[in-house]
C-alpha positions, 0 to 999 in steps of 0.5 A: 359275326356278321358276315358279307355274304361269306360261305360258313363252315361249322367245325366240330373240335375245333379250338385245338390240334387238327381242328384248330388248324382247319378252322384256320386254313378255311378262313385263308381260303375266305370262309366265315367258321364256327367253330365248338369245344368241349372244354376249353373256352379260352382256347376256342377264344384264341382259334376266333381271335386268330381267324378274325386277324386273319379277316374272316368272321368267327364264334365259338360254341360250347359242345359235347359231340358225344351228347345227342340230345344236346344236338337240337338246342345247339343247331338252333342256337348256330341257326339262330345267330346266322339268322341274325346276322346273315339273314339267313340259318344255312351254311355251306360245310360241316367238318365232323372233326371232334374225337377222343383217343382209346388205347386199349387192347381187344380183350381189355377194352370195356363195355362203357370205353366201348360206348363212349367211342361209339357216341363220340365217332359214330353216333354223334357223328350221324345225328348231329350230320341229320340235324344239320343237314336240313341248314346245309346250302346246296353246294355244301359238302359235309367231311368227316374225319376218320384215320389211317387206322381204318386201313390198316392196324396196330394193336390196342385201336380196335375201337376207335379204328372201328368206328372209324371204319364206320364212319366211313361207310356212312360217309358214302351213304351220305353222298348217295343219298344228299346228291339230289340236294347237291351236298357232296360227303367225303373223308379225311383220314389222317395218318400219325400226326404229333398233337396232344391227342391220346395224350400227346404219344405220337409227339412225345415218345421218340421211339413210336415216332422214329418208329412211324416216320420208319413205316411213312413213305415220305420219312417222317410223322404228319404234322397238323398243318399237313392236314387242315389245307386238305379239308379247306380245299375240300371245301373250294369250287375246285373240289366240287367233283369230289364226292364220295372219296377216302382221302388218306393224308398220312404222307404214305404210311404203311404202304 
């Protein structure tokens, strides 16, 4: 991955769903990306295939957003390989994007289901924005990914809506307190898009669709590609004066 003096994104999540389609609209805005998976290597191999076609450079790296202690050692294997091909360990954007779904109801969600959202949504989120912050370039933005569910509620997302919420108010801390280095925070809070998250239900049941296209001011579900220009725009000259927002993308849903 050398680059040419590029701007650099690291995006969490980002071999597939909203994260693929970020990485993908960062590189057509001309960004360098790197990106990370879970699981799946291939699929994070087609994303750097993609945004090299694209002509922009990328790599991939194995994380697990819910592991904190793994966080150190991946920082510094990122800092590392732009050391060595850029001269330098900083980037410009970090997009806290990877997530796991949870449908469950209040009175029967679990302790450990409880902690695993709290790992992935929040604590990772916070801890690994701490470790990076210190190789952010002034002029960076930090964007996390939240939900419409934040603001409004269906039954069975008390969990994940909450973390998502605090998510949220970490964010504003975060452009409060990383202004004086010049790295702006935002979010992004997508509404109902049909990916394969949460299994796919939003795509594959025709009547929660119909059903959500019903309560969306512009008629229809969100689609990945409605997301990805947003966060790639965030992260443009243009959007320097944006700091410490809530940008809901859900096409007016549950207005």
């Amino acid at each position: 991955m050398k680059t040419e003096n590029n701007k650099v994104a690291l995006v969490t999540g980002g071999s597939r769903g909203l994260g693929r389609d970020m990485a993908i609209n960062l590189a057509k805005k001309g960004i360098d990306v790197i990106l990370t998976y879970r699981g799946n290597k291939e699929e994070a191999g087609a994303v750097v295939a993609e945004i090299q076609s694209i002509g922009q450079k990328a790599i991939a790296y194995q994380l697990d957003t819910s592991k904190t202690g793994t966080f150190q050692t991946f920082i510094n294997q990122v800092t590392g390989h732009l050391k060595e091909n850029t001269g330098s360990p900083n980037f410009d954007f970090l997009i806290n994007n990877a997530g796991t779904a949870l449908y469950a109801p209040f009175t029967e969600t679990t302790e450990a289901q409880f902690d695993d959202m709290l790992n992935i949504h929040l604590k990772g989120v916070f801890f690994l924005t701490q470790r990076a912050v210190p190789y952010i370039n002034k002029g960076g933005r930090i964007i996390n990914i939240s939900s419409g569910l934040a603001r409004f509620s269906f039954p069975g997302s008390s969990t994940y809506a909450a973390m998502k919420g605090g998510v949220e108010v970490l964010t504003r801390y975060l452009a409060k307190e990383l202004g004086e280095k010049g790295i702006a925070a935002n979010i992004v809070a997508p509404g109902a898009i049909e990916t394969d998250f949460g299994g796919g239900r939003v795509r594959d049941n025709k009547e929660m669709n119909q059903q959500i296209a019903g309560v969306t001011a512009l008629g229809r579900v969100g689609l990945p590609q409605d997301i990805g220009g947003v966060v790639a725009f965030l992260c443009t000259e243009e959007a320097r004066w944006i700091n410490g927002q809530r940008i809901e993308v859900s096409g007016g849903m549950m207005l």
